[in-house]
C-alpha positions in Angstrom: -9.6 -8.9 -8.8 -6.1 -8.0 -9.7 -3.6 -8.6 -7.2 -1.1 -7.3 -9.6 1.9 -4.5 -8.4 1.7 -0.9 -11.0 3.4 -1.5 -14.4 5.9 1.0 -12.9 6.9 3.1 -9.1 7.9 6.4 -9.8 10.6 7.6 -7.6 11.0 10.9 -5.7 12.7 12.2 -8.8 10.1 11.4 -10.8 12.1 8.7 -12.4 10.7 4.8 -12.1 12.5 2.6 -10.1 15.3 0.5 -11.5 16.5 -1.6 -8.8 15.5 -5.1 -9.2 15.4 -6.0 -5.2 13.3 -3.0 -4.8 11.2 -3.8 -7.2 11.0 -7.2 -5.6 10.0 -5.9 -2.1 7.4 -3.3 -3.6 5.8 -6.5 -5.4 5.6 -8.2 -2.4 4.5 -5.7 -0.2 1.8 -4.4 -2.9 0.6 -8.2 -2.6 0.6 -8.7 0.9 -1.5 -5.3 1.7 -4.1 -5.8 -1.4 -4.8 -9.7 0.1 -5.0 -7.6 3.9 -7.3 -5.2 2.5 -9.4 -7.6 0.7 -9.6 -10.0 3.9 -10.7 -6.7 6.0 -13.1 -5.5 3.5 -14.8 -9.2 3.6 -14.7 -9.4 6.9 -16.3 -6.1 7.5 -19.1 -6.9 5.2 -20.0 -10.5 6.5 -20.4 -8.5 10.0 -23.1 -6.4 8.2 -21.1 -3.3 7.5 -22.3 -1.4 4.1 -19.1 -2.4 1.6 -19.1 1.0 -0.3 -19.0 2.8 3.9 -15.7 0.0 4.5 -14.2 0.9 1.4 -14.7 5.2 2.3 -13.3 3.8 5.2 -10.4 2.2 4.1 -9.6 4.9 1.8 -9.7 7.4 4.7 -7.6 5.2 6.2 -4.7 5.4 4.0 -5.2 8.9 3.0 -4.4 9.7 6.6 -1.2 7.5 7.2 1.4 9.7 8.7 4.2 10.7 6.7 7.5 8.1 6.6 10.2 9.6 9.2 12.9 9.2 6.9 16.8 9.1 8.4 19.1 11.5 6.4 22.3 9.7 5.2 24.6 9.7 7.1 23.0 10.1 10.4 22.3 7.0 12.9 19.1 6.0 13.7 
């Protein structure tokens, strides 16, 4: 399995993301969810849950994340 971030994050413009710190933080973050997800998946299966059921799961999961609340610059938190 490939723990490895996408070649490339596009950015709201469409443009991919240049900003080497950013880039940095995606990477890491990309890492630390696929090695959480993996550890939840395993998990789930050695309790006796069907893996391709987890992984619907899972998916559903993420498709139904709420939508980042974004602050608008300038405006305090």
């Amino acid at each position: 399995m490939s723990f490895a971030p996408p070649a490339g994050w596009p950015g709201a413009d469409g443009q991919p993301l240049a900003c080497r710190e950013k880039l940095k933080v995606l990477a890491e973050n990309h890492r630390e969810a696929a090695t959480l997800l993996q550890d939840l998946l395993e998990d789930a299966v050695l309790m006796g849950v069907d893996e391709a059921a987890m992984r619907r799961i899972l998916a559903q999961m993420v498709a139904e994340l709420p939508a980042p609340k974004l602050v608008k610059k300038g405006h305090a938190a």
